[in-house]
C-alpha positions as CSV (number, residue, x, y, z in Angstrom):
1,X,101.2,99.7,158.8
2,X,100.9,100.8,155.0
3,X,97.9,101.4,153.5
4,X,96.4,98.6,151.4
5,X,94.6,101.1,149.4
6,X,97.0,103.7,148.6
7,X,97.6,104.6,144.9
8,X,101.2,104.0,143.3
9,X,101.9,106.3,140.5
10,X,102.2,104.4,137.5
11,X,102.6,106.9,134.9
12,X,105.8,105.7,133.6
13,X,104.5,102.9,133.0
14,X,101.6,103.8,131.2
15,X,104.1,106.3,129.2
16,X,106.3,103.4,128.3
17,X,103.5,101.2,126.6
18,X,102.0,104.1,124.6
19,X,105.6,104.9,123.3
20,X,105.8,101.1,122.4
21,X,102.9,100.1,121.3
22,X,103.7,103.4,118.4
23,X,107.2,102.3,118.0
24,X,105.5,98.6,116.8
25,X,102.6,100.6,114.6
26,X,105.1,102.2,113.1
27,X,107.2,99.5,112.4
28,X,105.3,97.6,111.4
29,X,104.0,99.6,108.7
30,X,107.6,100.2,107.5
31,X,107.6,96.7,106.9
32,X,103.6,95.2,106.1
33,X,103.0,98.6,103.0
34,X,104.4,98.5,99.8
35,X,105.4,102.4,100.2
36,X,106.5,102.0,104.2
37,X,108.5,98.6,102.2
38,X,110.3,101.1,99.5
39,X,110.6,104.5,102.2
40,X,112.5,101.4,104.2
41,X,114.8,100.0,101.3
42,X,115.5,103.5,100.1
43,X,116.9,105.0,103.4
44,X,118.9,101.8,103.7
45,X,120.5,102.5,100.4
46,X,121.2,106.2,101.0
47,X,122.8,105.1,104.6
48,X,124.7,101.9,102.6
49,X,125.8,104.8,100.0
50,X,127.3,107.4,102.9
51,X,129.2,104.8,104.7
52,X,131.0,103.6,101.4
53,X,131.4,107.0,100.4
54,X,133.0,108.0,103.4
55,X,135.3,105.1,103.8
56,X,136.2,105.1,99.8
57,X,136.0,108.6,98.9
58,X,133.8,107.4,95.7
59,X,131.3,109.6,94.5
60,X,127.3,109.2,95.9
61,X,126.5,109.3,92.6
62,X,128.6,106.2,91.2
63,X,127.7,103.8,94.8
64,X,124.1,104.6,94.8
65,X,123.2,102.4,92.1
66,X,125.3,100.1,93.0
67,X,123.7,99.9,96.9
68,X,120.3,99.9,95.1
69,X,121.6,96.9,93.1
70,X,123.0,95.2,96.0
71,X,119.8,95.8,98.2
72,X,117.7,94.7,95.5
C-alpha cells in the first residue's frame, strides 16, 4: 500500500513559477515604464530595420528612420 505521507518532489514546479512569475515582472515593466516603453519600441525598430535590410539590401542607415516613423 503507498504511503499517504510520503513527499513528492515538486521542485520543478516550484522552478517553473519563479521563472514565470520574473518573465511577467519583467514584462511587465517593458510595457507599464516610460524607459522599459522606449528600450521596447527601440529594439523593435532595430529588429524591423535588420529584416528590411536583409531582404532589400538598403542601407540601416536610410530604413531606421523610416521603422522609427512607422513604429511611431
Amino acid at each position: 500500500m503507498k504511503n499517504p505521507f510520503d513527499k513528492e518532489d515538486q521542485t520543478l514546479l516550484v522552478t517553473t513559477v519563479v521563472i514565470g512569475a520574473v518573465t511577467v515582472g519583467a514584462l511587465s515593466w517593458l510595457w507599464f515604464t516610460k524607459s522599459g516603453n522606449a528600450f521596447l519600441k527601440s529594439k523593435v525598430v532595430d529588429l524591423a530595420a535588420i529584416i528590411v535590410c536583409r531582404q532589400t539590401g538598403l542601407s540601416h542607415k536610410f530604413v531606421r528612420p523610416v521603422m522609427h516613423v512607422i513604429v511611431n
